[in-house]
Legacy VTK file of the C-alpha trace (Angstrom):
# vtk DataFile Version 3.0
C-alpha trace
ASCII
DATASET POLYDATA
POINTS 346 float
-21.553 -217.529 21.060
-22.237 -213.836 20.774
-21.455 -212.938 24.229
-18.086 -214.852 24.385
-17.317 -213.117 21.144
-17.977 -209.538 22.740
-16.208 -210.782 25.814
-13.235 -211.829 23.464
-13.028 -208.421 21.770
-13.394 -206.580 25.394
-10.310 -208.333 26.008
-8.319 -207.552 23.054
-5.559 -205.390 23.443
-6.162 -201.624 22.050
-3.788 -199.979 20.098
-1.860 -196.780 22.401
-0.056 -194.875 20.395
1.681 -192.860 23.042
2.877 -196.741 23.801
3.313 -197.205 20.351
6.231 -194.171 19.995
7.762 -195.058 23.392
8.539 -198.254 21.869
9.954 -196.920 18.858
12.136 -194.489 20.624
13.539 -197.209 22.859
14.546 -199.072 19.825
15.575 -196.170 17.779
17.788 -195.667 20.982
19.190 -199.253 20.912
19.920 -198.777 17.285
22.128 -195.712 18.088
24.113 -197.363 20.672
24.557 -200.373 18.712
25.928 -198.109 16.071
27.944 -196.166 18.204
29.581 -199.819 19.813
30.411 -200.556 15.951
32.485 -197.304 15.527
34.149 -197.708 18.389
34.799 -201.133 17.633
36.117 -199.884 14.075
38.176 -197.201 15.527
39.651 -199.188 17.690
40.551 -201.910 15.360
42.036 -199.472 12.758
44.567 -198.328 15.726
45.479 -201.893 16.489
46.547 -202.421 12.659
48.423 -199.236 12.550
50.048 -199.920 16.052
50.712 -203.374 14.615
52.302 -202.239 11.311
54.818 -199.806 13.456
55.555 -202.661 16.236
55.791 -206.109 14.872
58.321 -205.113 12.436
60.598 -204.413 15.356
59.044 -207.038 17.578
59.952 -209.690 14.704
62.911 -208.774 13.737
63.946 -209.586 17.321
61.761 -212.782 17.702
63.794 -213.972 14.280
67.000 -213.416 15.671
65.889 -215.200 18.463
64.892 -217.937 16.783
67.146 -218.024 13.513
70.562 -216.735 15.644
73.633 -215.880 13.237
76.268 -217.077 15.050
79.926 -216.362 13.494
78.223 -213.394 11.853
81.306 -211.627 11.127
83.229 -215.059 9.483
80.047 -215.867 7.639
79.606 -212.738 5.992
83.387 -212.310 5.200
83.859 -215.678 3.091
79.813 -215.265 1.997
81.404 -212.005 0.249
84.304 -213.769 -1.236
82.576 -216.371 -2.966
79.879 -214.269 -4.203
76.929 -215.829 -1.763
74.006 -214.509 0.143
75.378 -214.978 3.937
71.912 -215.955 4.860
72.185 -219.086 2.708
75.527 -220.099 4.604
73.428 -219.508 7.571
70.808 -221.767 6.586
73.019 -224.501 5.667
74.896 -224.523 9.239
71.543 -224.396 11.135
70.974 -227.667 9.032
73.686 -229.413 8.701
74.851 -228.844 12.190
72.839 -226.583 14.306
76.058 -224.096 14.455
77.899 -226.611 16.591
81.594 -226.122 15.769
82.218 -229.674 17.090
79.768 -231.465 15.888
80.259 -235.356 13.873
77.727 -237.342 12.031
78.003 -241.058 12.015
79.557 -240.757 8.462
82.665 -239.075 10.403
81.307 -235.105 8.390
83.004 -232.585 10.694
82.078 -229.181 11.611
79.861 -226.494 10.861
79.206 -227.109 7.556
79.526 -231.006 7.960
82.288 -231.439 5.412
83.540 -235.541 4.720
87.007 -236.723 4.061
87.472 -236.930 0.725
85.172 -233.584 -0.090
87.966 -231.829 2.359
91.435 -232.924 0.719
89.463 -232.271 -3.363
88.683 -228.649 -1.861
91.996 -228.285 -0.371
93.827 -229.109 -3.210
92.002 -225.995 -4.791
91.951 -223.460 -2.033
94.775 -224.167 0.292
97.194 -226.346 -0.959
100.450 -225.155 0.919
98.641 -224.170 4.230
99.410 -227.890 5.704
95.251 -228.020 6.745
94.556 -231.609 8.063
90.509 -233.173 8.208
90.702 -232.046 11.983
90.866 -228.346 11.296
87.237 -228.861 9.876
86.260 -228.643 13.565
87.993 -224.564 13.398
84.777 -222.418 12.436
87.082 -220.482 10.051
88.145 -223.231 8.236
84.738 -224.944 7.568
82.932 -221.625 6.737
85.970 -221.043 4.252
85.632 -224.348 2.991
81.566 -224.723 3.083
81.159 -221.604 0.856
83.839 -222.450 -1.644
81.626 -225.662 -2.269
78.604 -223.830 -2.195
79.944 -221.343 -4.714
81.201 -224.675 -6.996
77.536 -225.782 -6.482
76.344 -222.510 -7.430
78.403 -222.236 -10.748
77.540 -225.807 -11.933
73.525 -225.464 -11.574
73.359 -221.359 -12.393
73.403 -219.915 -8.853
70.488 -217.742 -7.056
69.163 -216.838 -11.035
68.464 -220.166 -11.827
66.739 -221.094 -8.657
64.710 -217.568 -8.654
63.897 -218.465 -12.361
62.729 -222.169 -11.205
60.375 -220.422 -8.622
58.816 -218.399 -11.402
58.444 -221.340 -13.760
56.579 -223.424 -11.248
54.542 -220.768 -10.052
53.416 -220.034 -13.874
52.988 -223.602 -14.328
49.862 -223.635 -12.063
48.050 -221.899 -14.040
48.214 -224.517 -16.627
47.960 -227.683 -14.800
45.598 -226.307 -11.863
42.371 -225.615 -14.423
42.659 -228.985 -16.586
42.336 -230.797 -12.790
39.553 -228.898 -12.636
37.888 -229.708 -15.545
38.901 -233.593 -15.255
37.355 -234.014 -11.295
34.374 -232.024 -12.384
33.944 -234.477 -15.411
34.755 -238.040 -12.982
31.419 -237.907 -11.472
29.533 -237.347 -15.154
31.770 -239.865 -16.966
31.151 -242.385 -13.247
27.417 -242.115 -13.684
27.311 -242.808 -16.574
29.524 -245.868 -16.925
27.461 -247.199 -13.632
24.712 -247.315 -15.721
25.774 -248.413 -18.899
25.494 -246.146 -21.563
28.968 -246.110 -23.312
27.956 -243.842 -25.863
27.336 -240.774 -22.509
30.812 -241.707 -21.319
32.956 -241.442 -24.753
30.828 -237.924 -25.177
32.008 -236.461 -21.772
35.360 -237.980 -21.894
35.648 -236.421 -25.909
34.728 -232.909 -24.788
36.992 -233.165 -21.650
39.741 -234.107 -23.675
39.329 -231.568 -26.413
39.019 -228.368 -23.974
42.093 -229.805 -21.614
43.800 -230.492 -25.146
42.832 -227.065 -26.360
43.937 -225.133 -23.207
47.335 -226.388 -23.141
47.742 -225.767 -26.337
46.666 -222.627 -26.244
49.069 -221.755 -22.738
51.656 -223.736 -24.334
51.667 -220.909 -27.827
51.798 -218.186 -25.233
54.853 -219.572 -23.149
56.359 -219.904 -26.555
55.584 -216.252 -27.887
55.365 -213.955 -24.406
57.501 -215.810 -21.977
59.032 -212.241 -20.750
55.828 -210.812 -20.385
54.365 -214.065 -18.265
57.501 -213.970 -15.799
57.013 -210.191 -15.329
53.895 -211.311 -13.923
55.998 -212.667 -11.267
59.353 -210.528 -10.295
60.558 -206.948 -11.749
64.043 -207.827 -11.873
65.387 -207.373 -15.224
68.141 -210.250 -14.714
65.700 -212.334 -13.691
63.295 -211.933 -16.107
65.804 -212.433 -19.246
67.253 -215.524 -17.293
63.492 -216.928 -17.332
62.642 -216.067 -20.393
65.279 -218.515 -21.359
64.602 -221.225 -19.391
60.949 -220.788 -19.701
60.764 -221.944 -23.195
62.665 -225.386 -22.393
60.546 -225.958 -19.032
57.455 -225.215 -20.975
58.146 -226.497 -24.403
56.057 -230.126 -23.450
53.648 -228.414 -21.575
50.752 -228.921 -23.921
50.769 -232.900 -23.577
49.592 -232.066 -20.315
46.040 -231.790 -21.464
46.267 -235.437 -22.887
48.130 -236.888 -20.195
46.424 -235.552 -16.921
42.523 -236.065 -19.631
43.395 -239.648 -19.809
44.857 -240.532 -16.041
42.235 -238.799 -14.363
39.261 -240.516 -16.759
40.617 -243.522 -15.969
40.126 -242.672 -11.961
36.648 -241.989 -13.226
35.885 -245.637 -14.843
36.915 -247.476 -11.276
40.317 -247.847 -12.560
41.969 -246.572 -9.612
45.536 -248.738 -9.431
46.171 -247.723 -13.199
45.596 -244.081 -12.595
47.848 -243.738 -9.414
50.902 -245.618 -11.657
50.099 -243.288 -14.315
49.790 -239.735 -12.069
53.464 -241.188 -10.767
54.812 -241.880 -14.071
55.804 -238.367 -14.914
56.856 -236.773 -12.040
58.826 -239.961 -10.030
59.455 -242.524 -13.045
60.539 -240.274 -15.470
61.051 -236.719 -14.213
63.572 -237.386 -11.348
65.597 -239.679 -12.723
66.160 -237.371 -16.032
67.332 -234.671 -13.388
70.156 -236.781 -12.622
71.036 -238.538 -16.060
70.454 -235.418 -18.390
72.698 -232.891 -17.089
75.619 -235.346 -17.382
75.075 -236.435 -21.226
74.340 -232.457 -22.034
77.649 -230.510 -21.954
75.249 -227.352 -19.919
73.926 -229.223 -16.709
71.660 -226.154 -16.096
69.947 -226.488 -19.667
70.009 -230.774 -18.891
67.688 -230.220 -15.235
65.242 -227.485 -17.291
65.205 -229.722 -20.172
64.128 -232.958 -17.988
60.530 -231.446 -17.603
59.508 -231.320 -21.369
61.222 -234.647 -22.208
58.984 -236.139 -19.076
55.839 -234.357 -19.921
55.958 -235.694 -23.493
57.042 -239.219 -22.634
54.185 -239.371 -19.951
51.474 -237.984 -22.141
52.224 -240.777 -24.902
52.338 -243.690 -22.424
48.925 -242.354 -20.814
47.163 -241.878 -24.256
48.196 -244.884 -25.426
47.581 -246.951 -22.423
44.197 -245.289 -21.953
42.712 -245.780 -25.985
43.970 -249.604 -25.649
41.930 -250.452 -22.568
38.916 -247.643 -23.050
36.594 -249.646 -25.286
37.505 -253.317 -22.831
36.620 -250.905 -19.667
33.483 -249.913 -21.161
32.498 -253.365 -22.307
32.786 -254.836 -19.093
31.529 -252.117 -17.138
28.186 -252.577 -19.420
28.314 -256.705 -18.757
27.952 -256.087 -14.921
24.809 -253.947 -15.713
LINES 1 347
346 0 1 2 3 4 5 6 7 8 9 10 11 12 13 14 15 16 17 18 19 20 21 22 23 24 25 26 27 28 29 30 31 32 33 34 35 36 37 38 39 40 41 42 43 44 45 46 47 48 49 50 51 52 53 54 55 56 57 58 59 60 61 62 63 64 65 66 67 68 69 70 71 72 73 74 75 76 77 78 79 80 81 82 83 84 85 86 87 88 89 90 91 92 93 94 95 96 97 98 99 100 101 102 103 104 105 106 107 108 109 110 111 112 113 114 115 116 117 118 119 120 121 122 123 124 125 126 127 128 129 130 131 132 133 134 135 136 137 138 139 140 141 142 143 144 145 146 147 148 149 150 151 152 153 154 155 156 157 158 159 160 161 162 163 164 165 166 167 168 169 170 171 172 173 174 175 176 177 178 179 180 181 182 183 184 185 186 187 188 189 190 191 192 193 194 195 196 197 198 199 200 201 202 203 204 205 206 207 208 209 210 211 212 213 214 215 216 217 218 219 220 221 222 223 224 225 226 227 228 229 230 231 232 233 234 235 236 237 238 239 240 241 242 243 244 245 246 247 248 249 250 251 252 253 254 255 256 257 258 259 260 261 262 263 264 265 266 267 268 269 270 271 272 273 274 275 276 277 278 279 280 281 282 283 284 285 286 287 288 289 290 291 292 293 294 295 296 297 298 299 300 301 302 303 304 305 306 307 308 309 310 311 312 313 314 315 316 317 318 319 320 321 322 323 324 325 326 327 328 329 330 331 332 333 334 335 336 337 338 339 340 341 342 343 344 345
């Protein structure tokens, strides 16, 4: 045993320390040219981003007028002028409506650029050009359907409050989020405490879980609902600098918002109900506001209210309020028979 020991230790590798600093210099000089690879790397990168940010700007300004063409530039921005509307707009609506095909007829007989019917022709005739003898075939003359798309447009425009109101819409929704995206939140985090315990049984776990997750989704939109109410300049400064803008929201931010703290109770109560295997109920609920009630308000409200604008913002509240009543008092009818039953299967 001794000898095979020895023989064993003969064998062992000794420590060279001339060895030993060769190695370290070789990998001292592998960390320097990996370092030197990186800054290189970085330089080069940095110079792609600046080349970029003096190219593409060109490059895509030709690439979108490659792609988004204005054709009839010159009679698009003339009557765009007149009628007070962003020639980019008219643009947009002849790519759609027609795909800037002068001649072009849809199977409901809409002619020209701007796809204009019968009967919407001779109304805006009798307003624009009453003694200029214009029959439905001079739709198919660019001039003449440019003229007449943007006079409709501008009628549109006037009715519903113009670029404002849809800038101030875009504002409102995006400020919206931040109500309605934290509750959701809070309500999936709290399905799988609320499921896990009404699997097993113990209804006193689930009415705990679903009280707090009520009370802070309750308290939230309460509490974002009081600053909509107090600050709604300061909120859609968040959002745009434009002083127009801002006043016009500040407006219609008080209406949009003014239901907004049912939401709490409404999306608390749908989304528990996902949580206790009630799945059919919660999808007619989550539809209730926004397709049951919301869209067709859109439609009915503006005509009953003599300002059609103040009738579409006013929609949202009356929806949010109606849904959040229906859901609690759906949801605190069936909560005790869900539990009940849930606790006979166990």
């Amino acid at each position: 045993m001794n000898e095979q020991y020895k023989k064993r230790e003969d064998t062992a590798p000794q420590h060279d320390p001339e060895a030993a600093r060769v190695r370290r210099a070789v990998r001292a000089e592998k960390a320097r040219r990996r370092k030197k690879k990186r800054i290189r790397r970085l330089i080069l990168l940095v110079l792609a981003v600046l080349l970029a940010l003096v190219v593409l700007p060109r490059t895509w300004d030709g690439v979108e007028r490659m792609l988004y063409p204005r054709k009839y530039e010159a009679l698009v921005d003339q009557w765009a002028e007149t009628y007070d509307l962003d020639p980019l707009l008219v643009d947009a609506f002849i790519r759609t409506e027609s795909g800037f095909d002068p001649q072009a007829t849809s199977t409901v007989d809409a002619r020209g650029l701007m796809q204009m019917t019968e009967e919407t022709f001779i109304w805006l005739r009798s307003k624009i050009a009453p003694d200029e003898g214009l029959t439905f075939d001079d739709l198919y003359d660019p001039d003449v359907s440019i003229r007449f798309g943007c006079y409709y447009i501008h009628l549109c425009m006037e009715r519903y409050g113009g670029d404002v109101a849809v800038g101030a819409m875009t504002v409102i929704t995006s400020a919206s989020q931040l109500c309605t995206l934290p509750i959701q939140g809070v309500c999936q985090g709290g399905q799988p405490v609320m499921s896990f315990n009404f699997g097993a049984g113990k209804k006193e776990r689930v009415k705990e879980a679903f009280r707090f997750q009520l009370t802070l989704c309750g308290a939230y939109t309460c509490l974002f609902w009081l600053v909509m109410m107090l600050v709604p300049g300061a909120v859609a400064g968040i959002f745009t600098s434009d002083a127009a803008l801002i006043q016009y929201t500040t407006w219609a931010m008080r209406i949009y918002m003014a239901g907004i703290f049912a939401m709490g109770f409404q999306i608390g109560c749908q989304q528990s109900f996902m949580a206790l295997g009630q799945a059919k109920v919660s999808l007619l609920l989550a539809c209730l506001r926004k397709i049951i009630l919301l869209i067709p308000l859109i439609f009915i409200l503006p005509h009953l209210l003599p300002d059609a604008v103040f009738g579409v913002f006013l929609a949202e509240p009356v929806s949010d309020i109606l849904a959040a009543t229906i859901t609690t008092i759906t949801f605190f009818a069936r909560f005790d028979k869900i539990l009940e039953k849930g606790a006979a299967r166990v």
